[in-house]
C-alpha positions as CSV (number, residue, x, y, z in Angstrom):
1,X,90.9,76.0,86.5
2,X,88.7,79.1,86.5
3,X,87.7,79.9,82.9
4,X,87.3,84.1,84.2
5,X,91.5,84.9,84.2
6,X,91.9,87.3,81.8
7,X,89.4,89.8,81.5
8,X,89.1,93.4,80.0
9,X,88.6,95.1,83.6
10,X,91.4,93.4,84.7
11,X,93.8,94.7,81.8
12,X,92.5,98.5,82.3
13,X,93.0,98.1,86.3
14,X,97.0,96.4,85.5
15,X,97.9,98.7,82.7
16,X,96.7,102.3,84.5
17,X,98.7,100.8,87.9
18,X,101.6,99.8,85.8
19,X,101.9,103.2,84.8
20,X,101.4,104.8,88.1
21,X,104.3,101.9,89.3
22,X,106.1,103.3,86.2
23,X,106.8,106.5,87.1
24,X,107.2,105.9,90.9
25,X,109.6,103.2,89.8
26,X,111.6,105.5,87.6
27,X,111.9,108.4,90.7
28,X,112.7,106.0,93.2
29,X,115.4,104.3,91.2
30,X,117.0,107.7,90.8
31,X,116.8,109.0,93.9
32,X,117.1,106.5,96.3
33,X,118.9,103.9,94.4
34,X,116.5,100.9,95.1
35,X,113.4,99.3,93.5
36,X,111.1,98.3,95.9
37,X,109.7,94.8,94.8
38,X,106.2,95.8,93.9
39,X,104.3,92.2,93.9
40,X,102.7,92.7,97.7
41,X,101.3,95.8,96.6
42,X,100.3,95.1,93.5
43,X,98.8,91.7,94.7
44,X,96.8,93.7,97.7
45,X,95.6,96.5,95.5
46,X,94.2,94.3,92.7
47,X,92.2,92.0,95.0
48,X,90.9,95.2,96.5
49,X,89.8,96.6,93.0
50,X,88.5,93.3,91.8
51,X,86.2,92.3,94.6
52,X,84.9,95.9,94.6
53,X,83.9,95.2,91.9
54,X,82.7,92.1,92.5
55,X,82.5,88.4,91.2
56,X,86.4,87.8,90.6
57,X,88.7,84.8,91.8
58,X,92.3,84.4,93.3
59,X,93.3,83.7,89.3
60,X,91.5,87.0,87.7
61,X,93.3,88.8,90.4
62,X,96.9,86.9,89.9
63,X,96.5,87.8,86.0
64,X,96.0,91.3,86.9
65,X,99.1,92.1,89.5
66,X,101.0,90.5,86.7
67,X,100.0,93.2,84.3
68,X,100.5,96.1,87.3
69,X,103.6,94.7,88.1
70,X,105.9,94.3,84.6
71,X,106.7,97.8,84.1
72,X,108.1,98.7,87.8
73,X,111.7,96.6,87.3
74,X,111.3,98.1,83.3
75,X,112.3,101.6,85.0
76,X,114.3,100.0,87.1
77,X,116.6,98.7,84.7
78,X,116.7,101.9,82.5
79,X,117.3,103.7,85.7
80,X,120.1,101.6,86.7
81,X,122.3,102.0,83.5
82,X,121.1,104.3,81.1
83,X,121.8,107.8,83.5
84,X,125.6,106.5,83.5
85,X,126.1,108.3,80.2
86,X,125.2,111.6,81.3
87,X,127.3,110.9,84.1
88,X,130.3,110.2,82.0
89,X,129.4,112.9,79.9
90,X,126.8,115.6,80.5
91,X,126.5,116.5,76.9
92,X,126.1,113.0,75.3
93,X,123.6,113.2,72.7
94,X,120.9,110.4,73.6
95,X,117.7,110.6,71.2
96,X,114.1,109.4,72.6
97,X,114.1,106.8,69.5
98,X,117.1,105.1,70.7
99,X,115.7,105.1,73.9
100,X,112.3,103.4,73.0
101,X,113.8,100.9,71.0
102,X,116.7,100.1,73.8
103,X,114.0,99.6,76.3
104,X,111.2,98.2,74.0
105,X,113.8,95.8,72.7
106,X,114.7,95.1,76.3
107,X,111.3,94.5,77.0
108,X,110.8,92.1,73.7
109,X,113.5,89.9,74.8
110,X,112.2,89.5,78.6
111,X,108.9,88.5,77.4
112,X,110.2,85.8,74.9
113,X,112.4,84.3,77.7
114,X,110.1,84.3,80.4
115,X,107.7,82.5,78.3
116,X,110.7,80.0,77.2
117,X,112.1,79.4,80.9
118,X,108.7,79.2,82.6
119,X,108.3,75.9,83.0
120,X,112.1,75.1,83.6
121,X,113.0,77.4,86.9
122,X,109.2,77.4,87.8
123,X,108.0,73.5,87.2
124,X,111.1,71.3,87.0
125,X,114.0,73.3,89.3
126,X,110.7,74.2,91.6
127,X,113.0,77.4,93.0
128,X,111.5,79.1,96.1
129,X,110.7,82.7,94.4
130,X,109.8,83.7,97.5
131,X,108.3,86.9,96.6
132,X,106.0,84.4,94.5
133,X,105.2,82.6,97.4
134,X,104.3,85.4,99.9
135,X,102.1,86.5,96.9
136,X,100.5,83.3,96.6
137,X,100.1,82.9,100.4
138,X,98.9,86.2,101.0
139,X,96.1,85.9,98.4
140,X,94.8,82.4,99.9
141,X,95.1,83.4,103.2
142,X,92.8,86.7,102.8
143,X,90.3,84.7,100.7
144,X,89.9,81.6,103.3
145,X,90.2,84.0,106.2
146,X,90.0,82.8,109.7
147,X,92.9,82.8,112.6
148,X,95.6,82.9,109.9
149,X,94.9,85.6,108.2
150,X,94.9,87.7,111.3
151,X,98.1,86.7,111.5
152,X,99.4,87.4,108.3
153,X,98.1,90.9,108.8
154,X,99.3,91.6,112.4
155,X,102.3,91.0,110.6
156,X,102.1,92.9,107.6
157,X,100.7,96.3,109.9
158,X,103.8,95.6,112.2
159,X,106.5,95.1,109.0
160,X,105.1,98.2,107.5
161,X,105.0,100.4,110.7
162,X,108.7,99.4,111.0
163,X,109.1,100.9,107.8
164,X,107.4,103.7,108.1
165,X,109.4,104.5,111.2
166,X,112.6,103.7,109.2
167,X,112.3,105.0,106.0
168,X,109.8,108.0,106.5
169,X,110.5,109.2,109.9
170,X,113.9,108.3,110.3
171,X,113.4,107.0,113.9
172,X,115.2,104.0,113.3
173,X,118.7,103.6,111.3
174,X,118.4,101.6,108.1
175,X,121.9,99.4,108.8
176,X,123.7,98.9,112.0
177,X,127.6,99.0,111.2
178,X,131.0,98.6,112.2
179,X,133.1,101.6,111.8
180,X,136.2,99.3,112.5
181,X,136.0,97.6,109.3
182,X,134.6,100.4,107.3
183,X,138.9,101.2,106.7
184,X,139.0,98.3,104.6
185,X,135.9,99.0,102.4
186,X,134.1,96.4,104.1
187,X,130.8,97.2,105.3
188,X,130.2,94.9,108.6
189,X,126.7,94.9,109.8
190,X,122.8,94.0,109.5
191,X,120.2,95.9,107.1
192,X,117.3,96.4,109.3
193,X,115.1,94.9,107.1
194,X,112.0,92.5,107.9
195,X,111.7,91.6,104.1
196,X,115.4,90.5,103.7
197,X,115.1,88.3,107.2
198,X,111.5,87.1,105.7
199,X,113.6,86.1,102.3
200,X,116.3,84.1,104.6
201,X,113.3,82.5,106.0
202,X,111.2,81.5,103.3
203,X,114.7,80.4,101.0
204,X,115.9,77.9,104.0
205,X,119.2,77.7,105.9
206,X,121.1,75.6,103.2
207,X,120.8,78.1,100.1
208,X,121.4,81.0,102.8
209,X,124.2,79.8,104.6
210,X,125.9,79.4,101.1
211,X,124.8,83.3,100.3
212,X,126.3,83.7,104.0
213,X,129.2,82.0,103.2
214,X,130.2,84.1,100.3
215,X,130.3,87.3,102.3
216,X,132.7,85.9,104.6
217,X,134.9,85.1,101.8
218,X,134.4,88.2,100.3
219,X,134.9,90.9,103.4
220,X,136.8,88.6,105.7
221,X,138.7,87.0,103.9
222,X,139.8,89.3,100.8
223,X,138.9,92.5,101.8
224,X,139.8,92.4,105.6
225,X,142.2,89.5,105.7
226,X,144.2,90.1,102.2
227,X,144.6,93.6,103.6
228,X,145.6,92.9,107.2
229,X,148.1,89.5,105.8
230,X,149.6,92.0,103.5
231,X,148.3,90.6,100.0
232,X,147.1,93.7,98.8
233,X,145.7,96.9,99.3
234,X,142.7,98.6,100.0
235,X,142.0,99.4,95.9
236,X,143.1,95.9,94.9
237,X,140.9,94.0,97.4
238,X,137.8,95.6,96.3
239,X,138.8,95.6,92.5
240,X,139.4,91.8,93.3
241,X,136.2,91.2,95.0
242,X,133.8,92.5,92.9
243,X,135.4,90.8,89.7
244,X,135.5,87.3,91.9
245,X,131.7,88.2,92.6
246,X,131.1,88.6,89.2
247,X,133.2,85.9,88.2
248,X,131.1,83.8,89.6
249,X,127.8,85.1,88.7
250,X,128.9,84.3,85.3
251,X,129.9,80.9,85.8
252,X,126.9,80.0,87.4
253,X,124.9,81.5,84.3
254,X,127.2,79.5,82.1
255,X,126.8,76.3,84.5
256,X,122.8,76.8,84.2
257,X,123.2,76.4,80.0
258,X,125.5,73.9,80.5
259,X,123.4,71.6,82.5
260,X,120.0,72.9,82.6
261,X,119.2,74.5,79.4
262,X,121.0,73.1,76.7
263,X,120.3,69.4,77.4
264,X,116.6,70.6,77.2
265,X,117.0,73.0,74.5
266,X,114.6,70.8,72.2
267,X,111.4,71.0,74.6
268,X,112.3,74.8,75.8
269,X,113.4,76.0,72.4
270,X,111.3,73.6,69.9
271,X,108.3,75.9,69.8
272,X,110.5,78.2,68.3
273,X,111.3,76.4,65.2
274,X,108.6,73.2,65.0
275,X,105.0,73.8,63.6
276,X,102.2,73.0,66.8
277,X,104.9,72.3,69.1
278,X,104.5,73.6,72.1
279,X,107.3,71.8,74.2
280,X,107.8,73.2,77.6
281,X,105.8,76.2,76.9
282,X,102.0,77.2,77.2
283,X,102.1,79.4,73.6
284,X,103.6,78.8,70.2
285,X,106.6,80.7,69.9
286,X,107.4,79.9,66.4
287,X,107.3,84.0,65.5
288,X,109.8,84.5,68.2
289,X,112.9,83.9,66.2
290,X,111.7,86.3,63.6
291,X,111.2,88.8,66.0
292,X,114.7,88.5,67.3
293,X,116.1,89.0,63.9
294,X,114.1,92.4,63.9
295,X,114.8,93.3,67.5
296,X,118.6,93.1,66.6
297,X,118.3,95.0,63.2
298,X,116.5,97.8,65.3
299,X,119.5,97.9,67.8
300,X,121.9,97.7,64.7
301,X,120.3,100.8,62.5
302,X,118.5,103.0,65.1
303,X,121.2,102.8,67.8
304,X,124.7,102.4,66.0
305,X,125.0,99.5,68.3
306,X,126.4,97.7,65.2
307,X,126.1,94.0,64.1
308,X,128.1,92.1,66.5
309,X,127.5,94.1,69.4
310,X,123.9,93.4,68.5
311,X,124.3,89.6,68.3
312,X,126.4,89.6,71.4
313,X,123.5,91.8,73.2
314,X,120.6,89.5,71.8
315,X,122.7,86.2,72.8
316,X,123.9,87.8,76.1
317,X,120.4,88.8,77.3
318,X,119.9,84.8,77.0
319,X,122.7,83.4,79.3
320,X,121.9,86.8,81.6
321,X,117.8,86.1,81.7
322,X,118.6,82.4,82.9
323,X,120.8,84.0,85.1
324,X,118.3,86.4,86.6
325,X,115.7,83.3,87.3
326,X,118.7,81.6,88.9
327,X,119.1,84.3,91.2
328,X,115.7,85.4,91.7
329,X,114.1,82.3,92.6
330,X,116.9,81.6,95.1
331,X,117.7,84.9,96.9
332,X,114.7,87.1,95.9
333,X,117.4,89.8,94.5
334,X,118.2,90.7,91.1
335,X,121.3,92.9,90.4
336,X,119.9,93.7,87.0
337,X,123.0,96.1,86.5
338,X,125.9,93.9,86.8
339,X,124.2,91.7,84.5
340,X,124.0,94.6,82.4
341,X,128.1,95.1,83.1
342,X,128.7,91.4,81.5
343,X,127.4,92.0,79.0
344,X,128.8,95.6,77.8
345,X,131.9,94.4,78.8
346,X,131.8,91.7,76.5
347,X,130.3,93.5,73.3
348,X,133.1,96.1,74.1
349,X,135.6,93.1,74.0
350,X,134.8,91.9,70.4
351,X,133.8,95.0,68.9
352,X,134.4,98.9,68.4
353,X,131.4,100.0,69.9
354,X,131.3,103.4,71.3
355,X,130.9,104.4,75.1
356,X,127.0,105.7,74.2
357,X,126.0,102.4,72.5
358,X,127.7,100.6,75.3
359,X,125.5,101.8,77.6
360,X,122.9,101.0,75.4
361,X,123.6,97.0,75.6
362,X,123.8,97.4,79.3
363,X,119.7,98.8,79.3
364,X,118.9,95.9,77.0
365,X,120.4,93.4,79.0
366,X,119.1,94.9,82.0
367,X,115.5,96.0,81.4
368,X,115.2,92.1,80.0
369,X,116.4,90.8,83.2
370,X,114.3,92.8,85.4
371,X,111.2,91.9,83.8
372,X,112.3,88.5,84.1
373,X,113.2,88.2,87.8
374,X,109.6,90.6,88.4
375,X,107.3,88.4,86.4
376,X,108.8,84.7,87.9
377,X,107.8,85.7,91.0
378,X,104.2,86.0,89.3
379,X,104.4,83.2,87.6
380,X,105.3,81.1,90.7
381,X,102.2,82.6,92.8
382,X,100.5,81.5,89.6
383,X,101.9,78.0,89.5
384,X,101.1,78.0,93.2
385,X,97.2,79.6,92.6
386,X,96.8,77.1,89.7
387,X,96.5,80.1,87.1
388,X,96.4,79.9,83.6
389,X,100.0,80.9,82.2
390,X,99.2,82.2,79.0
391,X,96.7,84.4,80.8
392,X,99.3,85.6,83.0
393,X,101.8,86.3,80.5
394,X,99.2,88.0,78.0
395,X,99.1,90.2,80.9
396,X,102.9,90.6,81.3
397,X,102.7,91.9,77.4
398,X,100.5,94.4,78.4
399,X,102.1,95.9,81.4
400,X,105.6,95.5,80.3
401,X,105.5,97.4,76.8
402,X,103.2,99.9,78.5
403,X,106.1,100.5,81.3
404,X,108.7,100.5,78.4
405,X,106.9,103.5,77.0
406,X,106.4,105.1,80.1
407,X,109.7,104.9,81.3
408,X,111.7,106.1,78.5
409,X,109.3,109.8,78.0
410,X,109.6,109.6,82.3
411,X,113.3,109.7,81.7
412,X,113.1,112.2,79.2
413,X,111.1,114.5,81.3
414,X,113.8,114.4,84.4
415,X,116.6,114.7,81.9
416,X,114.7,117.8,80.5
417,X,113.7,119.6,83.7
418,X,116.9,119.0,85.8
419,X,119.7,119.0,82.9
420,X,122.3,116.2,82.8
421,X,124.2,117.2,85.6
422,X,121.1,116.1,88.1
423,X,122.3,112.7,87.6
424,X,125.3,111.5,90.0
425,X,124.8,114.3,92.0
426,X,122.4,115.3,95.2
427,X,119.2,115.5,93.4
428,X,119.1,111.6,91.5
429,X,122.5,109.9,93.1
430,X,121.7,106.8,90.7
431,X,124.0,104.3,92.5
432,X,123.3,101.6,90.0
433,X,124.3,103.7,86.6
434,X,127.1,105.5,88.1
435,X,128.9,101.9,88.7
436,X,128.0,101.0,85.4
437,X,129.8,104.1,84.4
438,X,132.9,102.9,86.4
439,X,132.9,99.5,84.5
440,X,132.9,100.8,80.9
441,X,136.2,100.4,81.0
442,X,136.0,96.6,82.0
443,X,136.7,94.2,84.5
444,X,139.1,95.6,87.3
445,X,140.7,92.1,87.7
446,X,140.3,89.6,85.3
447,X,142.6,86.8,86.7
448,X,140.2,87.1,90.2
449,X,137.4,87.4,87.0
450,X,138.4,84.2,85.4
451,X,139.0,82.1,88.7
452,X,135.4,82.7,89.5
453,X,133.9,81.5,86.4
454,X,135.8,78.9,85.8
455,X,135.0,77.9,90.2
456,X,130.9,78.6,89.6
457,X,130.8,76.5,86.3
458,X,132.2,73.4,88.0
459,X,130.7,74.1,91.2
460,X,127.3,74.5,89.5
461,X,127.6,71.7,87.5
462,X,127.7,69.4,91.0
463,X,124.8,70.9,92.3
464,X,126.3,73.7,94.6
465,X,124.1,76.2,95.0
466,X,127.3,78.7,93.8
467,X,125.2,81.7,92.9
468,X,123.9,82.8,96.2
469,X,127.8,82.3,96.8
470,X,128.6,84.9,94.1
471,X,125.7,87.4,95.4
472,X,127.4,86.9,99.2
473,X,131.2,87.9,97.3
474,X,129.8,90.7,95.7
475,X,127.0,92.6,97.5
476,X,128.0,94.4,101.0
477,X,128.0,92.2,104.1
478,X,125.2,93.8,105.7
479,X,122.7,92.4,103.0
480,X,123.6,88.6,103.1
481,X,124.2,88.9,107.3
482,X,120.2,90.0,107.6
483,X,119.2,87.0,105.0
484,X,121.3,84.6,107.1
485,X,119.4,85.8,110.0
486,X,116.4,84.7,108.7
487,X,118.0,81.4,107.4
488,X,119.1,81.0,111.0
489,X,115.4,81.2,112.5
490,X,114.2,78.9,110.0
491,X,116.6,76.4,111.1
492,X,116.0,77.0,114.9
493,X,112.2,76.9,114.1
494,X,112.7,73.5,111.9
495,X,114.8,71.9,114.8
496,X,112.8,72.7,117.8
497,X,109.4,73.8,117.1
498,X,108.2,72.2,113.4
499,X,104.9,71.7,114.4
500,X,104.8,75.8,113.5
501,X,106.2,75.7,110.4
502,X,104.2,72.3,109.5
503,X,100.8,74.3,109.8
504,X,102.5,76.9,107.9
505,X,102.5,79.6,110.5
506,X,106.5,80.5,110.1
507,X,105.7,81.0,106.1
508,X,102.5,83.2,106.8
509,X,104.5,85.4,109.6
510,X,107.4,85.8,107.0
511,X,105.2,86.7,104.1
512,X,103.5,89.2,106.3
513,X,107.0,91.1,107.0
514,X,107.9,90.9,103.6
515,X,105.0,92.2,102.3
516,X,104.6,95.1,104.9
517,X,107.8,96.8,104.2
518,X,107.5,95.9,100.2
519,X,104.2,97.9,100.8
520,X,105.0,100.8,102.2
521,X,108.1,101.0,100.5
522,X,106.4,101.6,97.8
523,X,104.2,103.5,99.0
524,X,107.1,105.7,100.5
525,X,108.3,105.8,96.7
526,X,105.0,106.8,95.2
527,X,104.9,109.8,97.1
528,X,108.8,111.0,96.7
529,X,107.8,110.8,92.6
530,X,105.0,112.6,93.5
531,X,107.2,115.5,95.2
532,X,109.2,115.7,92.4
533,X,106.7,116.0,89.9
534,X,104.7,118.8,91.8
C-alpha cells in the first residue's frame, strides 16, 4: 500500500472543490430537482490536479475525490427537505443556528456510520456500488493506458456529447412517454439516459430485473390495472403506491438490522464501547457514543426538536444510513428524501413535535444518508484501488463538514435574495422538499404501508433482493425501464458474446457513459449556479 494517501495538497485541492461542488450542488438541487452524482468528475479533476503537480498515485488521488466529493449530496439533502417549510409556510421563522447544527449534526452522524458499515456493505455483502466501480476503473484504466483507455474515453466524449445535446441544447428530449397512461398517473417510458443504462449494466440482470419487476407492479398493476378493474381511483392508486413503495423500503432497512447488522453488532459496534478494539472498523470509535449524546442534546436545545424526537432522529438516521448503503450499492440511487419522510413521520408519531422541527428531522436524516450513499461509492473505488480507509475517510471529514457549512450560508443567501416564495415556484421548483411538505401529514395509506414492510422484512430475510423491488414500486416507470435496459444488454452480452465482458470491455464501455453524462451534468449545474449568482 502506498505510504503517500493523504497529503496536505491533496486536502487544499478536495476541500476548495467541495466547496465549489457545494454551491453548484445546492443551485442545482433547487432548480432542477436532481443531484448529479459528482464521483466521475471529481475523480477526473483530481488526477488532473495531482499529476500536474506531479509525483502522486491512483491512492493520493482516491483520498482526494473523497474529500471533493462529501459536501455535493450534503446540499443535496438540505435542498431536498429543508425548502418544504417555506413552502408550507412563507413566513416560518428558520434561524442560521438551527440550520448549522441540523446539517452539521447530519453530517456527524453520516461520518460515524460510514465508518461503522464500511467493512459490512463494502467487504462482506461485496455490493456493486457501481459508481465506485466506474471510479475505480476509470482511474486504472487512464494510468495503464493503452487500447482500453481509448475506449473508455471514446465513450465518455460520446456520453457527454449526448448530454450536452440533451440537457444544454435541448436537441434531444430527456424521456420518451406514453400519453395513454399518463391518465392514470403512470408515467410509461424510458429516461434517455446513458448513466442509468450503464447502472443496469454494471448491477447485472438479476438485481435489475427485480428493480424492473417492481415497476410493473407498481404502474401496471396498481396504478393502471387497480384503476381500469375498478379497485380504486386515480388518488387512491397513487396514495397506495407510494406508501407500498415505501413500505417496503422500510422493511428491507428493518430486514438489513435484522439479519445483517445486529448479528454482527459486536465487531461493527464494539469499537464503540471496547478499549483498542477495532472490530470491523479501520479507527477507534470509542468517542463516537459520546458524540451522539451531544449531537442529540444540540438537536434537543438549539432546534426545539425535543427529547424523543431527538432519539427517534439519532436512532432513525441508523436503520435509514444502512438503508442508503443497501440501496446505493445495489441501484446507484439514493432517495435521500423519502428516507427523510420515515423518519419525520415517525418522530411525528410518538411525539408533539411541531411542523418546523419536523422538517428539521427530515434534513438530519437526509443529509446523513446522502453522505453515506456519496462516500460508499468512494470507499468501494478505494477497496477496489487498495486505498487506505482511514485515509479516505479523514478526507470525508474534511469535505463533508466543510459542505455542511457551505450549504447552510448558500441556503441562506437564496432564501435572502429571492424571499420564501422562490421556493415551489418557477425560480427553485424543489421537487424533493415540496413532497416532503406533502407527507408532513403522514403516510397516505398505511394498510398498503404496513403490507410492504411486513412483505420486504420476510422477503429480505430469504435473500430477495426486495429493495430494488421497493425503488421499482415507488419511483416513475421511466427510471427502472432505462436500468432494465441496461440489465438486459448485460445479459445478452453474458449469453452470447462473454469473451467481451471477460476482458472487461462491457464494464469499461459502461463506466465511460456513466461517467460522461455524470460529467457534464455537472458541469451543466456549475454553470446554472453560476447564472444565478451573477
Amino acid at each position: 500500500m502506498p505510504k503517500k494517501q493523504l497529503t496536505a495538497r491533496g486536502l487544499i485541492i478536495g476541500a476548495i472543490g467541495s466547496i465549489i461542488l457545494t454551491m453548484s450542488s445546492m443551485f442545482i438541487a433547487l432548480k432542477l430537482s436532481s443531484v448529479p452524482w459528482p464521483i466521475m468528475f471529481v475523480v477526473l479533476v483530481s488526477m488532473f490536479l495531482l499529476k500536474l503537480c506531479g509525483n502522486t498515485n491512483l491512492q493520493e488521488i482516491n483520498v482526494t475525490q473523497t474529500a471533493m466529493s462529501a459536501g455535493a449530496m450534503v446540499a443535496g439533502g438540505l435542498a431536498f427537505t429543508i425548502p418544504g417549510i417555506w413552502i408550507l409556510n412563507p413566513d416560518a421563522d428558520v434561524s442560521l443556528g438551527d440550520l448549522l447544527a441540523v446539517t452539521l449534526g447530519g453530517v456527524i452522524l453520516g461520518l460515524i456510520f460510514t465508518a461503522l458499515f464500511r467493512k459490512y456493505f463494502i467487504v462482506n455483502r461485496q455490493l456493486p456500488f457501481a459508481m465506485g466501480q466506474a471510479a475505480a476503473e476509470t482511474l486504472n484504466v487512464s494510468d495503464r493506458g493503452g487500447k482500453k483507455v481509448i475506449l473508455l474515453f471514446v465513450s465518455m466524449i460520446a456520453a457527454g456529447i449526448f448530454t450536452w445535446l440533451r440537457d444544454w441544447k435541448m436537441k434531444i428530449a430527456s424521456t420518451v412517454l406514453s400519453a395513454k397512461t399518463a391518465v392514470y398517473g403512470s408515467y410509461v417510458g424510458i429516461w434517455l439516459s446513458p448513466m442509468l443504462i450503464s447502472i443496469g449494466y454494471i448491477i447485472g440482470p438479476v438485481v435489475v430485473g427485480v428493480w424492473f419487476l417492481g415497476a410493473l407492479i407498481g404502474d401496471f398493476g396498481i396504478l393502471i390495472g387497480g384503476v381500469e378493474l375498478g379497485l380504486w381511483d386515480s388518488q387512491v392508486a397513487s396514495d397506495i403506491k407510494s406508501s407500498l413503495g415505501i413500505g417496503l423500503m422500510v422493511g428491507t432497512g428493518i430486514g438489513i438490522l435484522i439479519k445483517g447488522i445486529i448479528p454482527k453488532a459486536k465487531d461493527i459496534f464494539g469499537s464503540m464501547f471496547i478499549k483498542d478494539r477495532l472490530g470491523d472498523n479501520f479507527v477507534s470509535m470509542r468517542w463516537a457514543p459520546f458524540v451522539m449524546v451531544l449531537v442529540a442534546c444540540a438537536f434537543t436545545v438549539i432546534t426545539d426538536m425535543g427529547v424523543i424526537a431527538s432519539i427517534i432522529t439519532i436512532l432513525g438516521t441508523w436503520l435509514t444510513t444502512s438503508m442508503s448503503a443497501q440501496c446505493v450499492g445495489q441501484s446507484g440511487i439514493n432517495p435521500m428524501e423519502i428516507f427523510g419522510i420515515i423518519i419525520l413521520i415517525a418522530a411525528k408519531a410518538v411525539s408533539s413535535i411541531g411542523q418546523v422541527e419536523a422538517f428539521y428531522v427530515a434534513a438530519v436524516v437526509a443529509v446523513a444518508c446522502g453522505l453515506v450513499g456519496d462516500v460508499m461509492n468512494d470507499f468501494k473505488a478505494g477497496h477496489i484501488l487498495n486505498t487506505d480507509p482511514k485515509a479516505q475517510w479523514i478526507a470525508e471529514v474534511v469535505g463533508g463538514l466543510i459542505g455542511g457549512v457551505v450549504s447552510v450560508f448558500i441556503l441562506f443567501i437564496i432564501l435572502k435574495a429571492y424571499g420564501a416564495g422562490a421556493f415551489g415556484g418557477e425560480m427553485f421548483p424543489a421537487a424533493q422538499a415540496s413532497a416532503v411538505a406533502a407527507m408532513v401529514g403522514g403516510i397516505s395509506h398505511m394498510p398498503a404501508f404496513i403490507a410492504g414492510l411486513i412483505i420486504a422484512t420476510i422477503l429480505y430475510c430469504i435473500n430477495f433482493p426486495v429493495i430494488t423491488l421497493g425503488l421499482g414500486v415507488y419511483l416513475p416507470f421511466y427510471l427502472s425501464a432505462t436500468a432494465a435496459i441496461g440489465g438486459a444488454l448485460r445479459f445478452v452480452v453474458d449469453k452470447i458474446w462473454p469473451k467481451f465482458e471477460a476482458d472487461g470491455k462491457g464494464t469499461i464501455i459502461a463506466s465511460g457513459l456513466l461517467g460522461g453524462e455524470s460529467i457534464v451534468g455537472v458541469i451543466i449545474a456549475m454553470y446554472y449556479a453560476y447564472q444565478i449568482i451573477v
